[in-house]
Each structure stands twice: as structure tokens, then as C-alpha cells.
C-alpha positions in Angstrom: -59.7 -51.4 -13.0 -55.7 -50.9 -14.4 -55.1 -47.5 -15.6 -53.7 -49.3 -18.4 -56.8 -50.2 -19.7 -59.0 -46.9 -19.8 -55.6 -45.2 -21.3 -55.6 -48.0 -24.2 -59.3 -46.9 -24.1 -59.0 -43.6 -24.4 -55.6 -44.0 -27.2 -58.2 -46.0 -29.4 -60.8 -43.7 -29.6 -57.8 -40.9 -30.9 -57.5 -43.5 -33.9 -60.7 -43.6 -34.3 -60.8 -39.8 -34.3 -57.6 -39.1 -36.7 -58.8 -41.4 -39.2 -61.9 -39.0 -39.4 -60.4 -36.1 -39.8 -57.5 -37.8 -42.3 -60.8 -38.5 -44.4 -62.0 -35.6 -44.5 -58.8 -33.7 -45.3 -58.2 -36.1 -48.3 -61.9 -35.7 -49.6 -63.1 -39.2 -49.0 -66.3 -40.2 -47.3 -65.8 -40.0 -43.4 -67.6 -42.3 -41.2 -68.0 -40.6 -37.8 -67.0 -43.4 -35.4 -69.7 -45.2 -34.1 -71.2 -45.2 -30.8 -69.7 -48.8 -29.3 -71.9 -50.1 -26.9 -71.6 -52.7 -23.8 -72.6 -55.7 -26.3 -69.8 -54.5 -29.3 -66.9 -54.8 -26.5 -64.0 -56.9 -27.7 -60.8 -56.5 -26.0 -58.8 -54.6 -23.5 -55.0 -54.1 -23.3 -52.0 -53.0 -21.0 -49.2 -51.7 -21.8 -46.2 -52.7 -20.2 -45.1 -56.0 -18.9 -45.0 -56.3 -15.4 -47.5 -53.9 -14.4 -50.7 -55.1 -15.1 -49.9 -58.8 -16.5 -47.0 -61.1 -16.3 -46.4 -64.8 -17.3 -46.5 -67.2 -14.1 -45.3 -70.4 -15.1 -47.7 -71.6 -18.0 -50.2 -69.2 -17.2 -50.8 -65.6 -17.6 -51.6 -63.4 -14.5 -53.6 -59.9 -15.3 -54.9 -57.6 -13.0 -58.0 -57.9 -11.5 -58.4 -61.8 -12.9 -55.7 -63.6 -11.2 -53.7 -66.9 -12.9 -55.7 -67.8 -16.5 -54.9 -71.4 -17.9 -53.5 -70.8 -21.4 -53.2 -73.2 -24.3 -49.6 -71.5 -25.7 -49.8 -71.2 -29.6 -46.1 -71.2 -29.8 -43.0 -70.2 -27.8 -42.9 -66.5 -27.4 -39.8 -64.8 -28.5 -37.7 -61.5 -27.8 -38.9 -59.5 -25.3 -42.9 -58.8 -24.2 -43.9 -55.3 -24.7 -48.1 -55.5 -24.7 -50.8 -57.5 -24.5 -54.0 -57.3 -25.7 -56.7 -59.7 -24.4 -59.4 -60.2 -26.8 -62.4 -61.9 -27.3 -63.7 -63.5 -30.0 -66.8 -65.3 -31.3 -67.0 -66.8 -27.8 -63.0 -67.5 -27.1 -60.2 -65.5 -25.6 -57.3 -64.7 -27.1 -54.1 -62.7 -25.5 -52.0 -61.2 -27.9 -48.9 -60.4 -27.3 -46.7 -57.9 -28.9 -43.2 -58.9 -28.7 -39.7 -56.7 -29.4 -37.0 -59.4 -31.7 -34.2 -58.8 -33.4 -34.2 -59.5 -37.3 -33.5 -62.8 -39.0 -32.0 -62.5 -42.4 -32.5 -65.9 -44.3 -29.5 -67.0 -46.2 -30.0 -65.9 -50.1 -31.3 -67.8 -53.2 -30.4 -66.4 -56.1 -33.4 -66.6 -57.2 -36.5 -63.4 -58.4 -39.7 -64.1 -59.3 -43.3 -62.0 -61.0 -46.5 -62.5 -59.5 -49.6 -62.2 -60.7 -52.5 -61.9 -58.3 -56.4 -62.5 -60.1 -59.5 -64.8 -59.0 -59.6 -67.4 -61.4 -56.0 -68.3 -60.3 -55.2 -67.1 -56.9 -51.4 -66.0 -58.0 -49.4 -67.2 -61.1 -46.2 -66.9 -61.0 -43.6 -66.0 -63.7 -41.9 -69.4 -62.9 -45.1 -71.0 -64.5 -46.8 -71.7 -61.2 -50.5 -71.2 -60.6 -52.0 -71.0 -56.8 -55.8 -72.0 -57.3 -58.2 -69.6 -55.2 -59.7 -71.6 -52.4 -62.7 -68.9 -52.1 -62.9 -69.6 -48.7 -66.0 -67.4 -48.2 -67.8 -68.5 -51.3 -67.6 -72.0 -50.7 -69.0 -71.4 -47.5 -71.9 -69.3 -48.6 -74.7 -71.6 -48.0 -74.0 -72.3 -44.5 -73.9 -68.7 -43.6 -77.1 -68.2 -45.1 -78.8 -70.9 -42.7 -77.2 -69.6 -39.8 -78.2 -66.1 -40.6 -81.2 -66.9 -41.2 -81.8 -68.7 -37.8 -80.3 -65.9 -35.9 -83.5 -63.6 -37.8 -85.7 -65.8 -36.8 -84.9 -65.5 -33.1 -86.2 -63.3 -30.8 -84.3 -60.1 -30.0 -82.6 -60.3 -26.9 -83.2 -63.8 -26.0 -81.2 -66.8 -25.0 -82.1 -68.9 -28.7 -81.1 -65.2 -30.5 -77.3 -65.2 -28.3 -77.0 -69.0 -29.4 -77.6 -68.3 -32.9 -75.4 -65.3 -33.1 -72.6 -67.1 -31.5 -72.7 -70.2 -34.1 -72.9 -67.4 -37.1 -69.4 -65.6 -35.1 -67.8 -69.1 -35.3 -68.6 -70.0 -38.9 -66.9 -66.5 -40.3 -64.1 -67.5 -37.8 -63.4 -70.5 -39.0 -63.5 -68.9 -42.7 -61.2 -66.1 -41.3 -59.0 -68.7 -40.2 -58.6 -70.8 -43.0 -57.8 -67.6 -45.3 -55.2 -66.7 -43.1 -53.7 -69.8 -42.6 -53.6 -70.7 -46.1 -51.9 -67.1 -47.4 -49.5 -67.4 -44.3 -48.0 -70.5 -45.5 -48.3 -69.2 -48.8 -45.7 -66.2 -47.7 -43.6 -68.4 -45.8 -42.9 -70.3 -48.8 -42.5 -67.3 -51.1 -40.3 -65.6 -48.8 -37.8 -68.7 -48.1 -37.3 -69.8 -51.7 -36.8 -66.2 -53.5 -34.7 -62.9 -52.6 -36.6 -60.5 -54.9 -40.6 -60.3 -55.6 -42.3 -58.0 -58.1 -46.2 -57.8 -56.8 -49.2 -55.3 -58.8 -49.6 -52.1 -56.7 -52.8 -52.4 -57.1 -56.1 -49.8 -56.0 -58.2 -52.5 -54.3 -60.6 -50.0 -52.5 -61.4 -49.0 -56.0 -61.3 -52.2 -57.4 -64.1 -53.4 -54.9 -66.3 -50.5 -57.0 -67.2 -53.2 -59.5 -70.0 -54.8 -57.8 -69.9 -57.9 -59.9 -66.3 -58.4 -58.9 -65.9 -57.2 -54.9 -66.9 -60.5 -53.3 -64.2 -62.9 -55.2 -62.1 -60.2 -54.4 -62.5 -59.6 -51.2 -62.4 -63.2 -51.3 -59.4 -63.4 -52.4 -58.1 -61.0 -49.8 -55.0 -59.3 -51.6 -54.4 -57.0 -49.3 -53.5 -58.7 -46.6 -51.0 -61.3 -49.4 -49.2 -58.3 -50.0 -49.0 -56.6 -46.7 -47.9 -59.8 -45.2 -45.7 -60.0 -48.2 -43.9 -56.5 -47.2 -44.0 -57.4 -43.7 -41.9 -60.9 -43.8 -39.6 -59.8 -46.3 -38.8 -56.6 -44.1 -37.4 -59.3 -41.2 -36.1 -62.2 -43.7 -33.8 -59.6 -45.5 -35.9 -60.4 -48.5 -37.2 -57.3 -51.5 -40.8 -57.1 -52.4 -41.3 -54.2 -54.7 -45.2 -53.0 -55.9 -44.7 -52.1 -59.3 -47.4 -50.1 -61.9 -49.7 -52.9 -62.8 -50.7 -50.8 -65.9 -51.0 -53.0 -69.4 -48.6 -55.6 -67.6 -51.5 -58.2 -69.0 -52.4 -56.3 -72.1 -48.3 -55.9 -73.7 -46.7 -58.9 -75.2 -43.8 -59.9 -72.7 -41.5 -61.2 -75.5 -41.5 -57.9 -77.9 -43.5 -55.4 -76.1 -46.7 -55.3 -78.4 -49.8 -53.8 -76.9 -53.2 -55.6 -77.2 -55.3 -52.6 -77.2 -58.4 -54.5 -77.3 -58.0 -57.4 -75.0 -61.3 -57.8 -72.5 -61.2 -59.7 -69.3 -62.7 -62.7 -71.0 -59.6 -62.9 -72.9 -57.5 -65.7 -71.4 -55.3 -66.2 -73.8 -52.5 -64.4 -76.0 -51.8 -65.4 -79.2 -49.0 -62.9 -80.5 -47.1 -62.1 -84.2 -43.6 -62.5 -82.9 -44.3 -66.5 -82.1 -44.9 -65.6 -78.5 -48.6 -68.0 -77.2 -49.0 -67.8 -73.7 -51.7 -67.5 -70.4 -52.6 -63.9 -70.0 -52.1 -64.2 -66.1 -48.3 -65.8 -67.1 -47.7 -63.3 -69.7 -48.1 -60.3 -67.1 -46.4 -62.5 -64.3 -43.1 -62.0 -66.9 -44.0 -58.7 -67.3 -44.3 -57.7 -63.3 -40.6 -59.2 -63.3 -39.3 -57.3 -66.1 -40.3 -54.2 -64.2 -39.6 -55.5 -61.1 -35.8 -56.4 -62.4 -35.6 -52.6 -63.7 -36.4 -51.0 -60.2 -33.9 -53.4 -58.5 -31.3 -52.5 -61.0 -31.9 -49.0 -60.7 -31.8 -48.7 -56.8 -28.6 -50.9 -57.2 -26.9 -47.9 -59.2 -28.5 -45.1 -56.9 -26.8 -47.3 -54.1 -23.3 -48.2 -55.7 -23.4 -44.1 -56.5 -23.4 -42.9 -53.2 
């Protein structure tokens, strides 16, 4: 076995331990790491190209294995740092971390709010709504049939391993639809505007409301608006979270609070003339604040 792999072993069970301990410190509930055994194994890694794994042509020779036929996912740019060699409801996958240089896309002009919900995946303060696929939803009955086949199989046996790996390959293909679908979703935000105002929003306590955590879950916001941050770091673009507080609750046109608008309300009817979506309404508002940040770091800059 390469060194390279018990030392990845060893560095992920460090995480595991400093993530612990950061919980603790901040008052939150732990969770010890669990005991992985031989059937939760997933992947293995090394750590520098050239020693350990190299490509060879169209394939990919690693230590120990030899030359493994690859289907390539795409061209592989910059310079190969790591790979990671994981395995996944049945399939490989070799992932490959790569060092690039950055790409700045030429500018718009353009800014934009966005609103993130459930009804309506995002609205936008351009008047756009995204609907929310609810990939997992959608595909709740399925699961439940599959589940319940893989209960109904002996422990340990052949049926049981069958069963398991059909379930694995159903939330896969969920997984991958989600992700697919909020990739090209970035890819499309990011290219067409130079400044986004996104909610920083408290998902973890968000998911407290038990009537709410699966469509937003669901939903998967998080990983919009890391993917958001992460894209517009190497497309030269600004993303800025701003304080989602009353954004849907304060008229956008003259600033008048709605103290006693509930979720059910969709609507906003207001006294200065102003009728709009509630989602829209705080889209415009998201931008407003979003515009006052931009303008702000814009002074702090041209000071210096």
C-alpha cells in the first residue's frame, strides 16, 4: 500500500477530530466521529502527481492497480495536484484536484437581487422566477419501495447487497439531477451579471422547523450560494450575503414595514400605489442593500 494513502487516512481522521473539538468549544452538539468500518469505506487518495498515480495516455495508472480504462468527463486543465479515487453507489470516480489560473469574464453592466424560497426556487429582482424542481420529493415514492425491499432482505445476504445498491443509485441519480440543475443555474447567473445580492441566511436553524426542513433541504441553498461564492471568486464576478431581515416584510418602493405579514401572505398590497409578489418585493429589496454594500466598499477602496 502507497504511504500516500494511510497519510490521507490518518489527515482525515484529524478533520474528523477538529471538527469535534470546534463543537464543543462553540457550545454546539458534538458528534464523536463514528467508528467507520470495512463496509462504510469510500475512497482513498494520493497526494502528489507522479508518485502514486499519473495519466498514461487515456488511462490513469495508480499504484498497486496498474492502467484503469477511464471515460474522461472533460479535458482537465492547469496543473494535477491530487486525486481522490472514490466509490460510489457501485461506480468509481477519480477526482482530481487541479491548480489554474483565474478567468475573469468580460463585464455586463448589469446587478441583480435574489430571492431564494420553496414555492419559487429563486425570484429575481429582474422579475424572473426559477420554479423548484423538488428533486427529492418528486422522487419520494420510489425510495420508499426500494427501502422497503432492502428491509425486507435478509441481513448480510446477496438479495440484501442488491437491494442496497438499487436504493445508493436512486439518491444518486436525485443527487445528480440537483446538482446539475443549480450548476447550470450558476453558470448562467454568473455570465450575465457582475454583482449579486443573495439572503445570508441560518439554514442549520432554519431546518429546526420540522414542517419546513425537507423542501428545504430540498431546495439545497447552501450549496446555490456556496457555489455562487465559489464561481464568482474565479469569473471576477461580486456576490455579497446581505441581512435577510424584513427584506419581505418592508415595502420596496417607500420603506413601509408590514408588521403583521405571515408566510401565507403572498401578496403586498401597499398605500404608496406599490402591488407586488412578496418574493419580488424582497428580491428589490436584497438589491437595494446589496447596491449600498457595493457602494460603500467602492468609497473605502477609492479612500485608500
Amino acid at each position: 500500500m502507497h504511504s500516500h494513502v494511510l497519510q490521507n487516512v490518518v489527515q482525515d481522521l484529524d478533520k474528523a477530530f477538529k471538527a469535534f473539538f470546534r463543537r464543543i468549544k462553540a457550545g454546539e452538539t458534538p458528534g464523536y466521529p463514528r467508528f467507520k468500518g470495512k463496509n462504510r469505506w469510500k475512497s482513498f487518495g494520493f497526494k502528489e502527481y507522479g508518485n502514486g498515480f499519473k495519466i498514461d495516455g487515456r488511462r490513469l495508472r495508480l499504484f498497486g492497480v496498474g492502467r484503469v480504462v477511464v471515460r474522461w468527463h472533460r479535458p482537465i486543465e492547469g496543473r494535477i495536484k491530487t486525486v481522490r479515487i472514490i466509490k460510489k453507489a457501485g461506480k468509481w470516480y477519480a477526482c482530481f484536484a487541479c491548480e489554474i489560473e483565474l478567468n475573469p469574464l468580460p463585464p455586463t453592466g448589469k446587478e441583480i437581487g435574489i430571492d431564494v424560497g420553496i414555492a419559487s426556487l429563486l425570484t429575481t429582482s429582474d422579475g424572473e422566477k426559477i420554479e423548484n424542481p423538488r428533486w427529492y420529493q418528486n422522487q419520494q415514492r420510489k425510495l420508499r419501495v426500494l427501502q422497503r425491499r432492502v428491509s425486507r432482505r435478509k441481513l448480510g445476504s446477496y438479495n440484501r447487497r442488491k437491494a442496497v445498491l438499487a436504493l445508493q443509485r436512486q439518491h444518486e441519480h436525485i443527487a445528480n439531477s440537483r446538482k446539475d440543475f443549480l450548476d447550470k443555474l450558476v453558470y448562467w447567473l454568473i455570465t450575465n451579471y457582475d454583482r449579486i445580492a443573495l439572503e445570508d441566511l441560518r439554514i442549520l436553524n432554519m431546518v429546526k422547523n420540522h414542517k419546513l426542513s425537507k423542501s428545504i433541504l430540498d431546495a439545497s441553498w447552501g450549496y446555490l450560494i456556496q457555489k455562487l461564492l465559489d464561481k464568482a471568486e474565479e469569473a471576477g464576478r461580486v456576490v455579497s450575503l446581505v441581512n435577510p431581515a424584513y427584506t419581505s416584510k418592508t415595502c420596496s418602493n417607500c420603506g413601509f414595514l408590514f408588521e403583521h405579514l405571515s408566510l401565507k401572505d403572498r401578496w403586498i398590497d401597499c398605500s404608496c400605489g406599490f402591488s407586488a409578489c412578496r418574493d419580488w418585493n424582497a428580491s428589490l429589496n436584497l438589491l437595494r442593500l446589496g447596491r449600498s454594500l457595493w457602494e460603500l466598499s467602492s468609497t473605502v477602496v477609492g479612500f485608500s
